[in-house]
C-alpha positions in Angstrom: 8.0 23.0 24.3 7.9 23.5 20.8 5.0 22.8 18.7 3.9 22.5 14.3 2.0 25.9 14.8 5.4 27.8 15.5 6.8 29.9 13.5 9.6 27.7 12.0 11.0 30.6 10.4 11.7 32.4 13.1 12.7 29.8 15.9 14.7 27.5 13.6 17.4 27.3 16.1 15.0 26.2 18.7 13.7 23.6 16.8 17.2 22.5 15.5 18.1 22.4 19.2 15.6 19.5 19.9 17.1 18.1 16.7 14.5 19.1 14.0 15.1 19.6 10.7 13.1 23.0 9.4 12.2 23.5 5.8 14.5 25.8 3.6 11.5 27.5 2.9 9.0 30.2 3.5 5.5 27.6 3.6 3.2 31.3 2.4 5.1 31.2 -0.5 4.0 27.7 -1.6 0.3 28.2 -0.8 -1.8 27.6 -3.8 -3.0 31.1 -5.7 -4.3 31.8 -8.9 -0.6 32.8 -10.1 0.5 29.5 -8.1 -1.2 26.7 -9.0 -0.1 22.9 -7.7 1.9 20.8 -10.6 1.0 17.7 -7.8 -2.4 16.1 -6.3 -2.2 13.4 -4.4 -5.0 11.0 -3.1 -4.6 9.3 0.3 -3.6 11.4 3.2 -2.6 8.6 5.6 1.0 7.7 6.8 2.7 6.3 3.7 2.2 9.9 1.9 3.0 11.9 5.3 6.4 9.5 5.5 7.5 9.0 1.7 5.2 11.6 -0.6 5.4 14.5 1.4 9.0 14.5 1.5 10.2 13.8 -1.7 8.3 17.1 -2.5 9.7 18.8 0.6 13.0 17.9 -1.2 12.2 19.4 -4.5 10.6 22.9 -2.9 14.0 22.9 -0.8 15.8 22.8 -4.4 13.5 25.2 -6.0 12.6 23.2 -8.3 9.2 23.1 -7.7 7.3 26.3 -6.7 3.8 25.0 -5.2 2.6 22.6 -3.0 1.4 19.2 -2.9 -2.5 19.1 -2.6 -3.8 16.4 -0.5 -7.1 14.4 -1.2 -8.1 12.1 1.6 -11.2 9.6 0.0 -11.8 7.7 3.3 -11.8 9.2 6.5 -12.9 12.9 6.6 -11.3 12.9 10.4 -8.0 12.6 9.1 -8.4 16.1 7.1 -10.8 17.8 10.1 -8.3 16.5 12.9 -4.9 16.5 12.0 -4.1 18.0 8.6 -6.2 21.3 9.4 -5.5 21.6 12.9 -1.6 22.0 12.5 -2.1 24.0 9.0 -1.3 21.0 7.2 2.1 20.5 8.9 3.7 17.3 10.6 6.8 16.0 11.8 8.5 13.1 10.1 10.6 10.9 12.3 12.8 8.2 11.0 14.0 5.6 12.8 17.2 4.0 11.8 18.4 1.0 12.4 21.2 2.0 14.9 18.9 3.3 17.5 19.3 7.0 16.3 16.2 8.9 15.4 16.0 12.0 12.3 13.4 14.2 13.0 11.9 17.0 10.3 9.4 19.3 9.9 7.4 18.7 6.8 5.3 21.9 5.1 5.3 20.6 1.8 1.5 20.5 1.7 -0.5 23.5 0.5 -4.0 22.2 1.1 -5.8 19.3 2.4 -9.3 18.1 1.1 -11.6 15.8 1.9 -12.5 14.4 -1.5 -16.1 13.5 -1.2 -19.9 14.7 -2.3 -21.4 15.4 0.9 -18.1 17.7 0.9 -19.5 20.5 -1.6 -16.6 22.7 -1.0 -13.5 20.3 -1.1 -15.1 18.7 -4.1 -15.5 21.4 -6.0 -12.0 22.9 -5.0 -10.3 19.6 -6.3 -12.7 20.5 -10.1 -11.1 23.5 -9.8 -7.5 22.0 -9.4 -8.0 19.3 -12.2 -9.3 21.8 -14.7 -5.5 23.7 -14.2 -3.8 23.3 -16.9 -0.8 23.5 -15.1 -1.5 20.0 -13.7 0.8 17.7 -13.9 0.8 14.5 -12.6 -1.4 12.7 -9.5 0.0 10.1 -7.4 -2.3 7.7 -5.4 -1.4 5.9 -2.0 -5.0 4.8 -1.3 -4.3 1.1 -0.8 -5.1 -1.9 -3.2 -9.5 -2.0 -2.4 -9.2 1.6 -3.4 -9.2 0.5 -7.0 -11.6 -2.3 -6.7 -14.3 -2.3 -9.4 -14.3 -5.9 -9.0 -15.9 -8.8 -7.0 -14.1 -12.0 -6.3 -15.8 -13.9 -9.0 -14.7 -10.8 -11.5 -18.3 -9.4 -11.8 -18.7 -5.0 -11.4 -19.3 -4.5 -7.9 -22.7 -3.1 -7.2 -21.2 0.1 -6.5 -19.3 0.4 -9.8 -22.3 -0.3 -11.7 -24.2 2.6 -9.9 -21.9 4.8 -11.0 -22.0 3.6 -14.3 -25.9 3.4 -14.5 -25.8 6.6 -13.0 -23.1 8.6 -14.6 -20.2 11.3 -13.8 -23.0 13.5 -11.9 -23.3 11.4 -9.6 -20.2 8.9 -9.5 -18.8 8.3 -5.6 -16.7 5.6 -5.4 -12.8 6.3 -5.6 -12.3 5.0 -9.2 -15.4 6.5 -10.2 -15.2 10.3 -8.7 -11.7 10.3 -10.3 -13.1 9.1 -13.8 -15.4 12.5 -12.8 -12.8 14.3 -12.4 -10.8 13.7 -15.6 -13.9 14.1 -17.3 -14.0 17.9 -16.4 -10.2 18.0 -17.3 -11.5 17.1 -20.8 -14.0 19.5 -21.1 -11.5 22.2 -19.8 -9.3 21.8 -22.6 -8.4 17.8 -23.3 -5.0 19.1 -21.4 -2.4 16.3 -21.1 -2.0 14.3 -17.0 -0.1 11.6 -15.8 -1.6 9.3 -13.2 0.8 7.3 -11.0 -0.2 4.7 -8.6 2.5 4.5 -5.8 0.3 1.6 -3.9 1.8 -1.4 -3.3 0.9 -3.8 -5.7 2.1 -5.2 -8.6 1.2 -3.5 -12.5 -0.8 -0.8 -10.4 -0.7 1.7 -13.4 -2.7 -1.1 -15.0 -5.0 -1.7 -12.4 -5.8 1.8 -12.1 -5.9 2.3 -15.9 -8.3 -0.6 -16.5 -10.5 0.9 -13.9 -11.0 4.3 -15.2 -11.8 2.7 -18.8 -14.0 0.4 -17.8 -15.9 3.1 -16.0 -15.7 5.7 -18.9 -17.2 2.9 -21.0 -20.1 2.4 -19.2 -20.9 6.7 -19.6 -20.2 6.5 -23.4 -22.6 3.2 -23.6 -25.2 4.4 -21.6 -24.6 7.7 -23.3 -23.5 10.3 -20.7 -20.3 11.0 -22.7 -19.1 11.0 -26.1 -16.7 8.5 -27.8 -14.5 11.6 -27.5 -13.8 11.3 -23.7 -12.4 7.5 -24.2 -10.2 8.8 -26.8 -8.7 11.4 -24.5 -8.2 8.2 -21.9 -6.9 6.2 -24.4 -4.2 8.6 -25.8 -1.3 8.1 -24.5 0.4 11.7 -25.6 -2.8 12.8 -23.6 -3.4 10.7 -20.3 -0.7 7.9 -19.2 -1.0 5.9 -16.2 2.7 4.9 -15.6 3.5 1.8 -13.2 5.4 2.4 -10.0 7.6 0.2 -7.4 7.3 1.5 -3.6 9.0 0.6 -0.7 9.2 2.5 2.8 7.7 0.2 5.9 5.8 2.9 7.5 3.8 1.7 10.6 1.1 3.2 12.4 2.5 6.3 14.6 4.0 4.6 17.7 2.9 5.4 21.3 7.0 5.3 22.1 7.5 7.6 19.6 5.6 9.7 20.6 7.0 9.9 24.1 10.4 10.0 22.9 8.8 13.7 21.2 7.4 14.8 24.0 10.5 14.3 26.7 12.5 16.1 24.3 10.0 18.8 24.1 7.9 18.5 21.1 4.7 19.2 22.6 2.3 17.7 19.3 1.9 14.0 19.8 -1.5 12.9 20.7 -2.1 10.1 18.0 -5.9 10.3 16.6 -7.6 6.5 16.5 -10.8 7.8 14.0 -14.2 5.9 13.8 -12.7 4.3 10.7 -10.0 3.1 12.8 -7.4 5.0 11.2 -5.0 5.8 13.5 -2.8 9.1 12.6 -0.8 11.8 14.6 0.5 15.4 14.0 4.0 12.7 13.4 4.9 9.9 11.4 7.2 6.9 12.1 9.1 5.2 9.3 12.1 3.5 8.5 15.1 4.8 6.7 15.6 2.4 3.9 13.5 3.2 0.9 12.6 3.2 -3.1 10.4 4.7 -5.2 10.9 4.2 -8.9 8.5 5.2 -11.8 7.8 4.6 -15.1 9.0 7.8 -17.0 5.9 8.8 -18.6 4.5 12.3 -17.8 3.0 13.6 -21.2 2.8 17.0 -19.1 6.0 17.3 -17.8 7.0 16.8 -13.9 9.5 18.3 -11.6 12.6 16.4 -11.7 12.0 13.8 -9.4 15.2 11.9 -9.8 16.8 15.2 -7.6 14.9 13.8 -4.7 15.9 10.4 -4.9 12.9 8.9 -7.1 14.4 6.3 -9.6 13.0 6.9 -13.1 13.1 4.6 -15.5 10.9 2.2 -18.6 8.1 -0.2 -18.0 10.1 -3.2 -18.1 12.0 -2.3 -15.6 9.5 -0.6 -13.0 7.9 -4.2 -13.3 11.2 -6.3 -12.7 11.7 -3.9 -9.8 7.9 -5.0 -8.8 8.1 -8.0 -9.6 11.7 -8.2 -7.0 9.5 -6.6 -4.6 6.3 -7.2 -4.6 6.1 -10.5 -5.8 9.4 -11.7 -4.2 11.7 -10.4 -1.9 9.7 -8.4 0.4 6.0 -8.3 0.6 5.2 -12.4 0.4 7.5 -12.6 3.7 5.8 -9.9 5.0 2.2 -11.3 4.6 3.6 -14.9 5.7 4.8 -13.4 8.9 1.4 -11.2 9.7 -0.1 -14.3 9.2 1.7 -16.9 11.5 2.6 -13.7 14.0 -1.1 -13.0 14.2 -1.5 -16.8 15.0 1.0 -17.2 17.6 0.0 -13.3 19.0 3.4 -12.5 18.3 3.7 -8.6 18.8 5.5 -6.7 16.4 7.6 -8.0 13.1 11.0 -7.5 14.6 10.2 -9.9 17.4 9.5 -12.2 15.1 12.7 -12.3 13.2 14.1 -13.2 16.5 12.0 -16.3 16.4 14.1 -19.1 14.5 10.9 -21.0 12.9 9.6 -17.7 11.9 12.8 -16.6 10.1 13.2 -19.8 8.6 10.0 -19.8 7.1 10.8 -16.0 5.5 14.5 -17.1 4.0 13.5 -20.1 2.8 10.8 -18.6 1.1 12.8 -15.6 0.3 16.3 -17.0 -1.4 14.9 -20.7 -2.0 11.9 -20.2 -3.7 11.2 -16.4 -4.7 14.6 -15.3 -5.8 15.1 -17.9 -8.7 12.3 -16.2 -10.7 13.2 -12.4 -9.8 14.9 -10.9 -13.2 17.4 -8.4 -12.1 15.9 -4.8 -12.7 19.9 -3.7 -12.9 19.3 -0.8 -10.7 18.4 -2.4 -7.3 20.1 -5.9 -6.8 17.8 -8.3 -5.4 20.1 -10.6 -3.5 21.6 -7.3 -1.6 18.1 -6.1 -1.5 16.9 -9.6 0.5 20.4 -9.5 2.2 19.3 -5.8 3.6 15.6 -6.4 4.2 16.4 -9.7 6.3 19.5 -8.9 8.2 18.7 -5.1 9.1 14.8 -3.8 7.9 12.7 -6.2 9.3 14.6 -7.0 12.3 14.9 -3.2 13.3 13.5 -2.8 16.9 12.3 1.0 16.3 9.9 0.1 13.7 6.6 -0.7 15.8 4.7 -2.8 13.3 2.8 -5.6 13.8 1.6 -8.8 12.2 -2.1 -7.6 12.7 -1.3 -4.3 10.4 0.0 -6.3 7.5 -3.0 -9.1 7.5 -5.1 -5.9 6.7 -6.7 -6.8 3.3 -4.7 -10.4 2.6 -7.1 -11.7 0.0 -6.4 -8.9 -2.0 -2.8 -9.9 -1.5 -2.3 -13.6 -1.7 -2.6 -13.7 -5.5 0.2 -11.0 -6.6 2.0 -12.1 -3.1 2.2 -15.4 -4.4 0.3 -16.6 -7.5 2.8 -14.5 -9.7 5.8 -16.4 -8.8 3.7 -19.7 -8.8 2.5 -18.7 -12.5 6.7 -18.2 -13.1 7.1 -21.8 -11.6 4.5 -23.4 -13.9 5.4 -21.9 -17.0 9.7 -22.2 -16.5 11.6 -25.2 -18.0 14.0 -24.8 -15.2 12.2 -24.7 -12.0 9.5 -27.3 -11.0 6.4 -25.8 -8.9 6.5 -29.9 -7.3 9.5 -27.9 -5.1 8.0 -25.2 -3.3 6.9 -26.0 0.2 7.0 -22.4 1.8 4.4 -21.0 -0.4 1.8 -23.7 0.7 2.3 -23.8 3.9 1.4 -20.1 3.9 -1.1 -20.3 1.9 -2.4 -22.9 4.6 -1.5 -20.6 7.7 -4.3 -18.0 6.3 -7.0 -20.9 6.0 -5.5 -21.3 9.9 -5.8 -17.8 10.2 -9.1 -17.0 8.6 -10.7 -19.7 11.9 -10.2 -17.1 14.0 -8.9 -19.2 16.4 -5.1 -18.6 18.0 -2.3 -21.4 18.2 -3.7 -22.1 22.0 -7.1 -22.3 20.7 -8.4 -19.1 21.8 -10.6 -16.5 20.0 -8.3 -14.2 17.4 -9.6 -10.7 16.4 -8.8 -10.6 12.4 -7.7 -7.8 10.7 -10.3 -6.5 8.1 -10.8 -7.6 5.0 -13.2 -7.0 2.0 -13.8 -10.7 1.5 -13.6 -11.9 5.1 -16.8 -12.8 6.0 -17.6 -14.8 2.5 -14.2 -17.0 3.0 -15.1 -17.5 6.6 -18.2 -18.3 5.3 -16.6 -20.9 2.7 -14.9 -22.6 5.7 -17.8 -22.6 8.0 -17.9 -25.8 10.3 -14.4 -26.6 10.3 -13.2 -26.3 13.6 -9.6 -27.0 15.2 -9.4 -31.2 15.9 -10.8 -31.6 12.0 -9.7 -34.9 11.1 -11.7 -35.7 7.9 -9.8 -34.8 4.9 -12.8 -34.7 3.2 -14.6 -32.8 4.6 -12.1 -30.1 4.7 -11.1 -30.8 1.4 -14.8 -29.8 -0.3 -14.8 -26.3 1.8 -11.1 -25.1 0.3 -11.0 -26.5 -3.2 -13.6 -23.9 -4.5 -11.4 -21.1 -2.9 -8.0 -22.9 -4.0 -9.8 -22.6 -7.8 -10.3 -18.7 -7.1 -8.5 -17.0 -10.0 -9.9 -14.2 -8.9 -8.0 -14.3 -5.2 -4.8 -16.5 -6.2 -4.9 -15.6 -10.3 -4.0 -19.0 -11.3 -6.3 -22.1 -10.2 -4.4 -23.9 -8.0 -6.4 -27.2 -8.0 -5.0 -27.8 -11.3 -1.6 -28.2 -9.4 0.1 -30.1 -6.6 0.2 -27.2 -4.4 -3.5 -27.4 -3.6 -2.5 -31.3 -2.0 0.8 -29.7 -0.2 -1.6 -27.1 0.8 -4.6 -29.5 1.6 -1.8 -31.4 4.1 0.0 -28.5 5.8 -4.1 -27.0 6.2 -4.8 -30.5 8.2 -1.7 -30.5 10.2 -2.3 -26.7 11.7 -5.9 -27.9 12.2 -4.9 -31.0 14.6 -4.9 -29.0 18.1 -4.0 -26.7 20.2 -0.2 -25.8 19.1 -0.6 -27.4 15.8 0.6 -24.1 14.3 4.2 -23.8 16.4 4.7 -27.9 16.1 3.9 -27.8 12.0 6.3 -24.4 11.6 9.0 -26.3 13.9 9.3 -28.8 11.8 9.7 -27.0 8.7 12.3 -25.7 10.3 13.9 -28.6 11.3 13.2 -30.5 7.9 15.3 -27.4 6.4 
């Protein structure tokens, strides 16, 4: 059996035997030192960065072209540092898993170290001071999921927690947006020395989100006079600090129990997956598909390695958010919510059985080439049709990816509005296209008012995935229950979210779609099966 803690030096050929890629290099020599400092930090240790990040820098070592290490900073769950980055010396195994059945398996040692980014955590925070003050430093990266930037409520007012670290100042900042407003604030004092900051989560204009979140906070320290005007200019100059945008795409599930006896028969001894108290759910491997992208907004007022050599498309603005906008908006992640949502209704298993469902798949290409490819503007270096094409024939039908519809209803009303509002805002304001024809959209919007009942197609009790706002929209829709026949009544308990700019970013009572959604809302109300008979004929009427 062969295990991460070998030497992979000296038993390559054993673990190129059980088919395992090594790295080209020695991982001592990539360790962090005061003559070797790390160019990269990146926050968010989970399986996006173990599958995609990690890589694309195991790449660049392999090159040579860049001499240190990647140092991780996990801001949620201390278990995933203290149980499976430190326990295999901050080593994994990657394992993709194509289309065709076949599996690629590779050793990843591109990280030098691993902190857990916290207070309470004197000696990891302090380390990561000590990394930012570098002036080596180049650029950060963040995969710590949409909520990880929230300084916002649902009706746009600071969240109490963002205005405690405002009232409170850098001393004693905590939250994610806050700690790293800390952070650069030390930068600044070490020198003003230049950073880029690159959010690689999956939403759209997340440089901007992340931007806007830092400012606001660094604001609030130079009004309540913890900092000097000085700071804020630093943030605001771009030669200084830039916060490029980013387009990401790599379907990483959580690591699968067949996986992981597909390791161990072959002799890879490491593959007990780790379910946290957080419920994070990690292993010393990572499962994820072979079809990806990762393109960035070529702004690094510090320099970078070259990325491009490890297949990272670099490019302007405007076309990192017509990529987006193809992406996130469009072609891929709005199918992907609308089938988490109607999977998790009908308890559907994984995403790949449902694209073997023919109301389900409907549903998706109606939505995909009939409604969200009209408004996509072709970024030139990806082609959206092929991209659909790909994504619906081969990446989401692929039987070796184990994800589920429950995974991707994590966190949908932070979704819903760059999901869907943004190509709704593109109906309302074209000459060409009428919003009057979209009918996938609201019945999608709909299924989540289904969804958020907590009640399955056959009427029986539905765990839901978290969410930051679930209990205050199950709240809103208290007392309606599945038989609801009075429009009325169900009518006064969505319009107030259906006006949400805050969750959809347009108000959608000022439009027909809150009637189309209003109607498709009553008919997956009407019984037991309601969800299967309304979906069916949508189908059918298509």
């Amino acid at each position: 059996m062969r295990s991460l803690l070998d030497d992979y030096q000296k038993n390559s050929k054993d673990f190129e035997d059980l088919g395992i890629k090594v790295p080209k290099f020695d991982k001592s020599k990539i360790e962090n030192t005061e003559e070797n400092v790390p160019v990269w930090i990146h926050f968010g240790g989970g399986n996006l960065f173990r599958s995609f990040h990690a890589l694309i820098g195991q790449s660049l070592i392999n090159q040579g072209i860049m001499k240190s290490g990647i140092v991780v900073a996990e801001t949620y769950d201390d278990a995933v540092i203290n149980d499976v980055y430190h326990p295999y010396k901050n080593m994994f195994l990657s394992v993709t898993m194509n289309s065709d059945g076949s599996f690629d398996q590779e050793l990843v040692a591109s990280v030098a170290d691993s902190i857990f980014f916290n207070r309470d955590n004197l000696v990891g925070w302090n380390k990561l001071i000590k990394y930012f003050e570098q002036p080596e430093l180049q650029l950060i990266t963040f995969s710590i999921t949409e909520k990880g930037y929230a300084i916002k409520d649902m009706n746009g007012n600071l969240l109490p927690s963002t205005l405690k670290d405002i009232s409170g100042g850098p001393d004693y900042a905590t939250t994610n947006m806050g700690a790293l407003t800390y952070l650069l604030y030390q930068r600044f004092q070490a020198g003003s020395k230049p950073l880029a900051l690159v959010s690689t989560d999956n939403f759209s204009e997340n440089g901007k989100k992340l931007e806007d979140a830092v400012r606001v906070i660094a604001q609030g320290w130079v009004d309540n006079g913890f900092v000097g005007q000085t700071f804020l200019d630093y943030l605001f100059n771009s030669k200084k600090i830039s916060f490029p945008w980013s387009m990401i795409d790599r379907i990483t599930p959580n690591p699968s129990e067949k996986v992981a006896k597909l390791l161990h028969d072959e002799g890879f001894e490491d593959t007990e997956i780790v379910h946290t108290k957080k419920h994070t759910n990690i292993a010393p491997f990572g499962n994820t598909e072979e079809t990806h992208y990762l393109v960035i907004e070529d702004d690094f007022p510090n320099g970078r390695p070259d990325l491009s050599k490890a297949g990272v498309i670099l490019t302007n603005r405007e076309t990192v958010n017509n990529v987006d906008q193809m992406k996130v908006t469009a072609l891929l992640n709005p199918l992907h919510t609308g089938l988490a949502i109607y999977g998790t209704l009908l308890r559907i298993s994984s995403i790949s059985l449902e694209l073997k469902d023919n109301d389900l798949k409907k549903l998706i290409t109606t939505l995909g080439y009939d409604e969200d490819l009209p408004v996509v503007i072709d970024p030139k270096v990806i082609n959206p049709k092929e991209f659909l094409d790909q994504l619906i024939q081969k990446r989401l039908p692929n039987p070796n990816i184990p994800d589920t519809p429950q995974r991707i209803a994590t966190d949908t009303s932070q979704k819903v509005g760059i999901r869907y509002g943004v190509t709704i805002k593109n109906y309302l304001s074209s000459n060409e296209l009428s919003v009057d024809t979209l009918e996938a959209i609201p019945l999608i919007i709909a299924g989540w008012f289904r969804y958020l009942l907590a009640v399955d197609d056959d009427g029986k009790e539905l765990e839901l995935s978290s969410d930051p706002l679930l209990e205050n929209l199950q709240n809103s829709l208290n007392g309606i229950e599945l038989g609801e026949k009075d429009i009325d009544i169900v009518k006064n308990k969505v319009w107030p979210i259906l006006a949400n700019k805050e969750i959809f970013g347009v108000d959608l009572t000022t439009t027909v779609l809150s009637e189309k959604i209003l109607h498709r809302f009553m008919q997956l109300l009407s019984g037991p099966g309601a969800v299967r008979q309304t979906l069916h004929a949508f189908a059918i009427e298509r």
